[in-house]
N, C-alpha and C positions, 0 to 999 in steps of 0.2 A: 504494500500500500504506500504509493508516493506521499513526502512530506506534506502538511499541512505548510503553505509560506509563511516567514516572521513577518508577525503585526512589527511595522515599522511606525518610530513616535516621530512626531507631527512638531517635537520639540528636540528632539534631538538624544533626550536624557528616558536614560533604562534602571532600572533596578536587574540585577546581573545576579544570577543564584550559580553555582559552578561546582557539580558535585561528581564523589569520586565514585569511581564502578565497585561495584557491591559492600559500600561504606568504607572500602579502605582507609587508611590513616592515611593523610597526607602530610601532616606537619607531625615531625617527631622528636626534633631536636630544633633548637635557638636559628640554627644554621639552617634548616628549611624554609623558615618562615621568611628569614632574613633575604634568604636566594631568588623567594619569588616577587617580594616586594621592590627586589632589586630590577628583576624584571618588568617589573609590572611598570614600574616609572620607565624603562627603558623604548620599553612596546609604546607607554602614552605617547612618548615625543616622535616617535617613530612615525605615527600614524595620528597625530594629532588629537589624543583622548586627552578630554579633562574628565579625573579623578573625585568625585565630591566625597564618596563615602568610601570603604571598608573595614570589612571583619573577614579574617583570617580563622575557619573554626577545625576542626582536627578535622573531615573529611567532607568540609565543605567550604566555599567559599559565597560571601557578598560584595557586590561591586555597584556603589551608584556612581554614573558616569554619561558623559556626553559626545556621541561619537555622531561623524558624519554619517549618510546611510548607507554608502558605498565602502567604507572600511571595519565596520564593527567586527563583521566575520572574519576578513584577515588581521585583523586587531587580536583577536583569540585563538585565531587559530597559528599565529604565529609566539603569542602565547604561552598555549598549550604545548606546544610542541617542546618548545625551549625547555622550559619545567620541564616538561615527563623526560627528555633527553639527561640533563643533568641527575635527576632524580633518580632514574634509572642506572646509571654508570652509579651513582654513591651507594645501591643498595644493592647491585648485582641482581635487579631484576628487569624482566622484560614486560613488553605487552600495555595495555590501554592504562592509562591514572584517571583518569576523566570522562564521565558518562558522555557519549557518543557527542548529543549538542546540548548548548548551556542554556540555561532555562533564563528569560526576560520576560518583564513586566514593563510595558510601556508608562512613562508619567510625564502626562500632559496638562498637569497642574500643581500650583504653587503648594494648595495644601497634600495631594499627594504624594510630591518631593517631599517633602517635611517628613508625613509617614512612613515614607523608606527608608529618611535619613535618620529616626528614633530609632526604628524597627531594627534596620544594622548595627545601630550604636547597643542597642539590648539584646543582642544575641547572648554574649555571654550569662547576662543576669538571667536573662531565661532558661539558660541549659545549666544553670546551677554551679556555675565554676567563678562565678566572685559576685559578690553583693552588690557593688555600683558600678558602671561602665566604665570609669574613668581607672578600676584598679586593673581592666585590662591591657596585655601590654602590646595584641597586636589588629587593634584595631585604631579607628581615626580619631575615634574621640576626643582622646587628648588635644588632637589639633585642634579644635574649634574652641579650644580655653590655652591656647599660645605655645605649645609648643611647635618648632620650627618643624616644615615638611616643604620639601619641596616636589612632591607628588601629589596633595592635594590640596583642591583649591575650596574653598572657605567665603567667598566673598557673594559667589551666589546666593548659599545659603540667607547671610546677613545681610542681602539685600531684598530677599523677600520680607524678612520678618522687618528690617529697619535697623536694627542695628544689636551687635552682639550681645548685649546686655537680654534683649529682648528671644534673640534664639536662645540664651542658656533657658528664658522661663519658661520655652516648650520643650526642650530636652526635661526640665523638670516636672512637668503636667503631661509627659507621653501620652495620657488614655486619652488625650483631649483629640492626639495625631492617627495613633498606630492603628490596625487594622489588622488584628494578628489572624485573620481566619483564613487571609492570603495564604500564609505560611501555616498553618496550624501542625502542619507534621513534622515541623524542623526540633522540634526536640521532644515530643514525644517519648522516643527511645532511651533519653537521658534521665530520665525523673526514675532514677534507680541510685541507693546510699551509695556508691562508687563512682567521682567522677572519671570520665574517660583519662585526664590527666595521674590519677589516682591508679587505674586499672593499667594505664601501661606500666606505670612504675612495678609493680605489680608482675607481670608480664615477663619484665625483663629480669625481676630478680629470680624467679621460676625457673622460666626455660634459656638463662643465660644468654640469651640471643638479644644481638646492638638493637632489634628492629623487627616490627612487624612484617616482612617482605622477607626474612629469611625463616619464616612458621612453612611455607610450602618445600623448604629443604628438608626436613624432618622425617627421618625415618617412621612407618606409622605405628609402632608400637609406642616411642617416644612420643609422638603427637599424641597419640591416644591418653598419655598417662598425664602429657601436660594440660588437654583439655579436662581432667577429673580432678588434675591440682589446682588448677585457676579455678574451678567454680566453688571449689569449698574455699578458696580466700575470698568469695563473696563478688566474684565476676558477676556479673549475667551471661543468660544464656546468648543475648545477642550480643555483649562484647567479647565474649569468646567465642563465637565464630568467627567475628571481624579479625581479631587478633590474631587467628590459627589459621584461617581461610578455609574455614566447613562452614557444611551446611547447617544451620541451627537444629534441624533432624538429627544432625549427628552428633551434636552437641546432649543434645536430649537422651538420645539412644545408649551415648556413652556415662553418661552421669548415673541413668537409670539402673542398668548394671549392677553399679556397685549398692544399688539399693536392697 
């Protein structure tokens, strides 16, 4: 069945979701985060994106941005590519990082920007990995309360509202913006006592391995015995399949066992 065409905006400006194939971790260390951020400013100037928003989250990404309508696809997809290439050679794995095409939201108005620009800044708070947006470290927020970025630009925002003073008191009144049923199922899977930050650490003290990408080297008796040690330290059943690359079936199948 041919693709359905991207709704192209009428303004320019998308809210950008960017997720990885079957939840893989994408960010796992200081130094991934760092590498695609590095990208990501490199690709803007490249192709002429402005940056307004993102959030960086372990197996997924937000981008609010402004791209012409004839570059956004090679905008990502040159991207993409770069990440998965680099990522790939650092973890000695092959194959897809990124679901096939990235998902967008067209916003063609002043207060829907606003609600993309909340929504992205409270990823973290809603998946349960720090209490205010500002204590996260890899998202934008901090820029729009002064810390230096030369990736994203800040000025649109505070000219819709009028002036900075005025954007912090809808970053502080969100329910007034957000519109969370767009996203409803972005953390979902999180609202479990272990955050994913928690469950790698976890992970890695287990099955001694640098990285979730070296779980499909594992002999299966080994896999087997790591997937029934991680879930009595209180994994889930769906982060340890992400983490080991099974099926949550088998995840199930092998916990039950030893019942």
């Amino acid at each position: 069945m041919p693709r359905k065409p991207r709704i192209m905006s009428s303004t320019g400006i998308y809210h950008i979701v960017l997720r990885s194939v079957n939840q893989h971790i994408i960010f796992e260390e200081d130094s991934d985060y760092r590498k695609f951020l590095y990208l990501l400013s490199d690709c803007k100037d490249k192709y002429d994106i402005k940056v307004y928003a993102y959030c960086l989250m372990d197996n997924h990404i937000h981008l609010l941005l402004n791209s012409p309508p004839d570059r956004l696809s090679s905008f990502f997809q040159s991207l993409g590519t770069r990440f998965v290439r680099w990522y790939n050679s650092k973890y000695s794995r092959t194959g897809y990082l990124f679901q096939d095409r990235f998902y967008s939201t067209v916003i063609e108005s002043d207060r829907a920007f606003l609600a993309a620009l909340i929504y992205i800044h409270n990823n973290p708070v809603k998946a349960n990995i720090c209490r205010y947006p500002s204590e996260y470290h890899w998202s934008s927020f901090n820029t729009y309360y002064g810390q230096k970025s030369n990736l994203v630009d800040i000025t649109y925002a505070c000219v819709i509202v009028g002036t900075e003073e005025l954007l912090h008191r809808c970053f502080a009144f969100e329910s007034d913006f957000s519109d969370d049923a767009l996203f409803a199922n972005d953390h979902r899977k999180v609202r479990h006592s272990l955050s994913d930050e928690k469950a790698l650490s976890i992970f890695k003290s287990v099955t001694k391995l640098s990285s979730t990408s070296e779980a499909s080297t594992v002999g299966k008796v080994e896999r087997n015995r790591f997937v029934r040690t991680l879930k009595i330290n209180g994994l889930t059943v769906k982060q340890v399949a992400r983490f080991m690359n099974v099926s949550e079936t088998t995840v199930k199948r092998l916990c039950k066992m030893d019942c």
